[in-house]
C-alpha positions in Angstrom: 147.4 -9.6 77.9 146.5 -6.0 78.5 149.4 -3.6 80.1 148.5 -0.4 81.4 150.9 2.5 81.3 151.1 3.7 84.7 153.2 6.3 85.9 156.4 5.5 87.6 156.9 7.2 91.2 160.6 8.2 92.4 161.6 5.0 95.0 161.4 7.7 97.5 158.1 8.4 97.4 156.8 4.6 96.9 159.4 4.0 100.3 156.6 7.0 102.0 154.0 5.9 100.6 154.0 2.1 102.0 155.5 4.0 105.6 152.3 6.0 105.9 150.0 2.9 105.1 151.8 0.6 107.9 151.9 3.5 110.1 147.8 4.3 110.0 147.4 0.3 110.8 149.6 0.7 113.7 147.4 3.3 115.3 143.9 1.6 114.8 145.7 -1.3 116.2 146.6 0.5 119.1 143.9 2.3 119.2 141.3 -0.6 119.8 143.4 -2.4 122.2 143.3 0.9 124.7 139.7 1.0 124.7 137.5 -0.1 127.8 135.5 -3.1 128.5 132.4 -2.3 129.3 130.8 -2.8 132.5 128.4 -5.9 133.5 125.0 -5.0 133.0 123.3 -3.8 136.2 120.6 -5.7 137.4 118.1 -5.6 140.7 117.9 -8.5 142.8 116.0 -10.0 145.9 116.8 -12.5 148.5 114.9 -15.5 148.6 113.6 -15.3 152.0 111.8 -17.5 154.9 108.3 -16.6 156.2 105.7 -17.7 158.2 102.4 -18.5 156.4 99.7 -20.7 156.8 99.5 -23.2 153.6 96.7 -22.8 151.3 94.9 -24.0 147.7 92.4 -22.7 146.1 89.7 -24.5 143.9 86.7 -23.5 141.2 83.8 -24.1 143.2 80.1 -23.5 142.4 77.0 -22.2 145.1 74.3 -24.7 145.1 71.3 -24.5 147.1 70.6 -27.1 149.9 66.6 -27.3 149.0 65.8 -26.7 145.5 62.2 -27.8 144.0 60.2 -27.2 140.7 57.0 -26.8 141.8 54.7 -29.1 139.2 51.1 -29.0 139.0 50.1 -32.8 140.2 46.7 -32.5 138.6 45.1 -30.7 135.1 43.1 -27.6 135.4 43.0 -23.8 134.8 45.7 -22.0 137.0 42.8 -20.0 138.8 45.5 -18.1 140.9 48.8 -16.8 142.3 49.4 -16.2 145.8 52.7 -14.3 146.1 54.5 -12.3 143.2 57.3 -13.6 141.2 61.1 -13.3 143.3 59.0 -13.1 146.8 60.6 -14.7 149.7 57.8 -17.7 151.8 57.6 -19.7 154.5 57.1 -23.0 154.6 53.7 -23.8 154.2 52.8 -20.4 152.2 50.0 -20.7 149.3 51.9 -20.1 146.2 49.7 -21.3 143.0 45.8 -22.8 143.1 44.6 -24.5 140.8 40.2 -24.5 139.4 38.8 -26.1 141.9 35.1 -27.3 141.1 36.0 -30.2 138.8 37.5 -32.0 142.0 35.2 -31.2 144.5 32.3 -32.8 142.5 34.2 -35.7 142.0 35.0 -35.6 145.6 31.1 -35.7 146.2 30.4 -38.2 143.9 33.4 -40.2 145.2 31.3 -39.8 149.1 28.4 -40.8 147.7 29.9 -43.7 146.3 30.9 -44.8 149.7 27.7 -44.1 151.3 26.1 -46.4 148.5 28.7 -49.0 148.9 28.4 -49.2 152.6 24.4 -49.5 152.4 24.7 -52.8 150.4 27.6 -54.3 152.1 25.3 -53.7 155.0 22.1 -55.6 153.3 24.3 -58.4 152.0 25.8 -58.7 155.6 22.3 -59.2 157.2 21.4 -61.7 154.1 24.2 -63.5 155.2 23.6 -63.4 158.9 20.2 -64.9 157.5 20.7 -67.4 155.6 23.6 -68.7 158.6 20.3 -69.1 160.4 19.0 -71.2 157.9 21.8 -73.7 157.1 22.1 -74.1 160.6 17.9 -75.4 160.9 18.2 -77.3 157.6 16.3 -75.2 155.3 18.8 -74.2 153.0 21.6 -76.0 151.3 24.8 -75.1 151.7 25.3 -73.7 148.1 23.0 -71.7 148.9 24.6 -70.4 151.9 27.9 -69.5 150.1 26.4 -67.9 147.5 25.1 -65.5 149.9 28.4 -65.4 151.8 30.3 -64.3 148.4 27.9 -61.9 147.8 28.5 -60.4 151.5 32.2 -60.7 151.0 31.9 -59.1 147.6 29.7 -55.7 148.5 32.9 -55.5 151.5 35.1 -55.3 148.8 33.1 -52.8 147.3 33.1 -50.3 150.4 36.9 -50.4 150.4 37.1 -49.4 147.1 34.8 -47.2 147.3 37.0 -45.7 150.1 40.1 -45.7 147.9 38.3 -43.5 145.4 37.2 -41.2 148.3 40.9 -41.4 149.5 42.2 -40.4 145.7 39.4 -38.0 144.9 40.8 -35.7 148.6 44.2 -35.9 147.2 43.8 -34.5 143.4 41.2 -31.6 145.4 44.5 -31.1 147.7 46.7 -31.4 145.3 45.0 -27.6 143.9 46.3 -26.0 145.7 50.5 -25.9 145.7 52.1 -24.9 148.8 55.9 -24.1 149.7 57.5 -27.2 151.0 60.3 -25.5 152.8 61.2 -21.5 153.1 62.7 -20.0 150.2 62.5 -17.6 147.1 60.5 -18.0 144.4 61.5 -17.7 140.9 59.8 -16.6 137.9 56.5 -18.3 137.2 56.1 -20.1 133.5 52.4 -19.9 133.1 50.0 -17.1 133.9 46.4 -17.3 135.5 44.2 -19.1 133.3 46.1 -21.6 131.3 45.6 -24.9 131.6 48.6 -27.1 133.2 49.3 -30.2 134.7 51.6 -33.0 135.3 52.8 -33.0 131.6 53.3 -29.2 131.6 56.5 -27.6 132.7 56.8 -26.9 136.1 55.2 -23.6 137.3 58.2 -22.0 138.9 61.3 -22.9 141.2 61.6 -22.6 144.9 65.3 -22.6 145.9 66.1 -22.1 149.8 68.6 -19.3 150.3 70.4 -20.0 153.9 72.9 -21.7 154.2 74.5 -22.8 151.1 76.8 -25.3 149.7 79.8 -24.5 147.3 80.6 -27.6 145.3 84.2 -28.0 144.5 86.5 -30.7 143.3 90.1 -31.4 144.2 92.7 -34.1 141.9 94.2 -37.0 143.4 97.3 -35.2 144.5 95.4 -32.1 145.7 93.9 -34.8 147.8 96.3 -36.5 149.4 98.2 -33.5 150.1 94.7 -31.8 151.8 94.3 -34.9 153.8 98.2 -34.3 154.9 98.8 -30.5 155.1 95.2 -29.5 155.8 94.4 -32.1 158.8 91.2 -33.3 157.0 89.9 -37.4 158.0 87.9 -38.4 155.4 85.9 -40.5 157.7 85.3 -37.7 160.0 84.2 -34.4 158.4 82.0 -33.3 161.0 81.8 -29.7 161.7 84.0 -29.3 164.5 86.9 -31.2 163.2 86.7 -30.2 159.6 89.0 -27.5 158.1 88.2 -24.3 157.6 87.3 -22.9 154.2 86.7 -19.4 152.4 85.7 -17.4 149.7 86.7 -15.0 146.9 83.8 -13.6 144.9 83.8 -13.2 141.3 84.4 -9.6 141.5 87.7 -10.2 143.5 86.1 -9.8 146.8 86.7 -12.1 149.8 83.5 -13.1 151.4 83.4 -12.5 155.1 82.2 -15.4 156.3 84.4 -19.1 156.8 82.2 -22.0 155.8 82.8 -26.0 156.2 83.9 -29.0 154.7 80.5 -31.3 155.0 80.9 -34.1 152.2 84.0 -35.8 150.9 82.8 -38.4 148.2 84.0 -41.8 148.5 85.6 -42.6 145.0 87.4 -40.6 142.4 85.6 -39.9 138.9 87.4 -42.2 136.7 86.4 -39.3 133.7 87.9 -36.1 135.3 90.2 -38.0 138.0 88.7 -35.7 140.8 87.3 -36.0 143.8 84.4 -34.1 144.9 84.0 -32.1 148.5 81.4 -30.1 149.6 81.3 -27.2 151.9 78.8 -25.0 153.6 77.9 -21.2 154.6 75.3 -19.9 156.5 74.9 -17.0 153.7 73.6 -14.6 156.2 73.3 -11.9 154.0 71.9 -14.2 150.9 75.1 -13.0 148.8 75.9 -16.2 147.5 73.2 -17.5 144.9 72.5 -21.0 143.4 74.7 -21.4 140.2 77.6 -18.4 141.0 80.9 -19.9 140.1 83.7 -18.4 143.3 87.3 -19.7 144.6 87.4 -22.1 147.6 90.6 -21.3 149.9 91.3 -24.2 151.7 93.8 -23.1 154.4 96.0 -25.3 156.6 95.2 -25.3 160.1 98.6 -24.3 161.2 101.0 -21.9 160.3 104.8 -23.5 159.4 108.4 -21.2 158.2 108.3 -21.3 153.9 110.5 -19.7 151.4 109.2 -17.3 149.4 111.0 -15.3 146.1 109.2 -12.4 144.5 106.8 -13.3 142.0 108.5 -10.9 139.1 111.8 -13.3 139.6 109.6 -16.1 138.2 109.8 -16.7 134.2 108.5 -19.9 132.6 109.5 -22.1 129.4 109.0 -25.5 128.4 110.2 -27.2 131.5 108.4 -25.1 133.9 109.0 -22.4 136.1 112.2 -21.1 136.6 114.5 -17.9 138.3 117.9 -16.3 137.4 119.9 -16.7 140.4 123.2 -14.9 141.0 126.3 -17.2 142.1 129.2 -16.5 144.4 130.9 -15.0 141.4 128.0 -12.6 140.4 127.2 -15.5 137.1 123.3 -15.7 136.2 122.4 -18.9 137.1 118.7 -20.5 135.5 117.1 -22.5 138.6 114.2 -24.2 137.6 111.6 -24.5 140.8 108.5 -25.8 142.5 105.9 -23.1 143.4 103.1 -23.6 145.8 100.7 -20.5 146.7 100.9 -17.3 145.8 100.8 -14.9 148.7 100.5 -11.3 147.7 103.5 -10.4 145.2 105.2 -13.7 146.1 105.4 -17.2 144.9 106.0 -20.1 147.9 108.6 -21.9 146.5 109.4 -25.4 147.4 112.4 -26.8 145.4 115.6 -25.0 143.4 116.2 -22.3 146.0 117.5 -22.0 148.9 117.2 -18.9 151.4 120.0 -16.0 150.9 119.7 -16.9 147.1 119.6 -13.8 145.5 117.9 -13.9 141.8 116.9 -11.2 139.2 113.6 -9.0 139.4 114.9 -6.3 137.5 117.1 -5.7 134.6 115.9 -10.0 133.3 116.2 -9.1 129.4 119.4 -7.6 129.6 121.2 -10.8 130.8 121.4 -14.2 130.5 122.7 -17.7 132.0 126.3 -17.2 132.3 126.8 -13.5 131.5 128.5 -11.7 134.6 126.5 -8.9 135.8 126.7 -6.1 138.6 123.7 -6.9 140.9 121.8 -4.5 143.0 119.7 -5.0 146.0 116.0 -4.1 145.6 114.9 -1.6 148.3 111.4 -2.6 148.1 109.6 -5.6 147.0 109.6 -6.0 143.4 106.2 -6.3 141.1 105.6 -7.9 138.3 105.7 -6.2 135.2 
């Protein structure tokens, strides 16, 4: 055991010593238990309120042309020609590609003369018959003889209607040279140029798509579904125009498109692969904005407007269990409400479950607080926006 010398102070001065010790505890003590609480954090709020807005959803929809064609070569030959340039807009019925000619005429020719021939013996053999009738009936032939002459009557008939069918074919493939628009429309670009050989086997020579009107192609779940055929007044067993809902457009670049189009075609099952069911709508495309294959966003809108709750859309935060606002209670507590959101209009969400109107919840001041924490709330003076 090691003992240290220390000195020894006077009992008066150990007495002052332990005083002055007790005495600075005293004072932090009192010290801390005078300062302030501080203030509940300050946060904006916004009233949940009621509006009057007409219920819509959108889909992914895709423009697809009512009359697209490739246009294919239906016989082999040199492309001898091309009537209109590449991207021109025809008519129905307008020249577009003709193909070498002489090949098809001679056969054509050929295929006449065939005929001709055909007919001259089938008209011999008919008079042979026609004689030999004459014979049977005086006894001077035998009747094997008689329809032997008959077959061979029958046959060279048989051989003028075949001879027609060839004349028949042999017009087609010589108007099948030349490839005409089968409906108005714009023409693509053209695969082949003048003088190359192509046929049926070939790719096609171009693509005629028709411009005006349009459809969009969309597709809607089971549950968008039922609640269209609900909220959007749509009979699935009567979409004709007059009593079908109306539809609109937003264009890729954010634009809405000025025109409303149609519901035309609800299909009558549900893919079993995406569980969707497919509608189709349609435009008139005045303007020939919307092409063939441009992806846009169908707005189906409700054909009645109806009183819905809205809440700013900055009040909305989302987690594992879905969407959710900080509400403020009666005793100015954050509450967490978790809610159903239907459309988006402008900066607000529709909400449709875990508010109520008068509710006010949190758009400003959200990471300074949380459930449970009292707070000091303060009234937004203009709608809030998202940060």
């Amino acid at each position: 055991m090691i003992f240290l010398n220390l000195p020894i102070l006077p009992r008066s001065l150990a007495f002052a010593a332990v005083a002055s010790v007790l005495l600075a505890g005293c004072s932090d003590d009192s010290k801390k238990a005078a300062a302030p609480a501080a203030p509940p954090p300050a946060v904006t709020v916004a009233k949940v309120t009621s509006q009057t807005i007409r219920q819509s959803a959108n889909f992914v929809g895709q423009v697809a042309a009512i009359d697209q064609v490739n246009l294919v070569a239906r016989v082999s030959g040199f492309l001898e020609k091309k009537a209109v340039a590449d991207g021109s807009m025809v008519k129905k019925g307008d020249l577009i590609f003709t193909i070498e000619k002489a090949q098809y005429e001679a056969a054509l020719m050929k295929a006449k003369a065939d005929l001709a021939s055909a007919k001259a013996e089938a008209a011999l053999k008919s008079a042979n018959e026609k004689r030999d009738k004459d014979l049977l009936e005086k006894g001077h032939i035998s009747e094997a003889a008689y329809e032997a002459t008959l077959a061979q009557k029958q046959q060279a008939a048989a051989a003028v209607e075949s001879a027609q069918s060839e004349l028949q074919q042999a017009e087609l493939n010589l108007s099948y040279t030349d490839i005409a628009a089968p409906f108005a429309g714009q023409l693509g670009k053209t695969t082949y140029s003048v003088g190359e050989v192509v046929g049926p086997t070939t790719d096609p020579l171009a693509t005629l798509i028709s411009l005006a009107p349009v459809y969009v192609d969309f597709s809607v779940s089971e549950a968008q579904y039922l609640n269209a055929v609900k909220t959007h007044g749509i009979d699935p067993t009567d979409i004709s125009p007059d009593k079908s809902p109306s539809i609109k457009l937003v264009l890729p670049n954010g634009t809405n498109y000025d025109e409303t189009g149609k519901i035309v075609f609800i299909d009558n099952k549900v893919d079993a692969a995406t569980g969707t069911i497919s509608f189709r709508g349609q435009f008139e495309n005045k303007d020939n904005r919307l092409l063939s294959g441009t992806y846009v966003t169908v707005v189906l809108e409700a054909p009645k407007t109806e009183a819905a709750l809205v809440v700013p859309q900055a009040a909305i935060q989302r987690d594992q269990q879905g969407a959710f606002a900080l509400a403020i209670t009666s005793d100015k507590k954050v509450e967490q409400r978790y809610v159903d959101l239907a459309q988006q209009i402008e900066t607000n969400y529709v909400v449709t479950k875990g508010l109520k109107e008068g509710d006010e919840v949190i758009v400003e001041g959200l990471q300074k607080v949380r459930p449970g924490v009292v707070v000091n709330p303060v009234l937004a003076t203009k709608p809030a926006e998202k940060s």
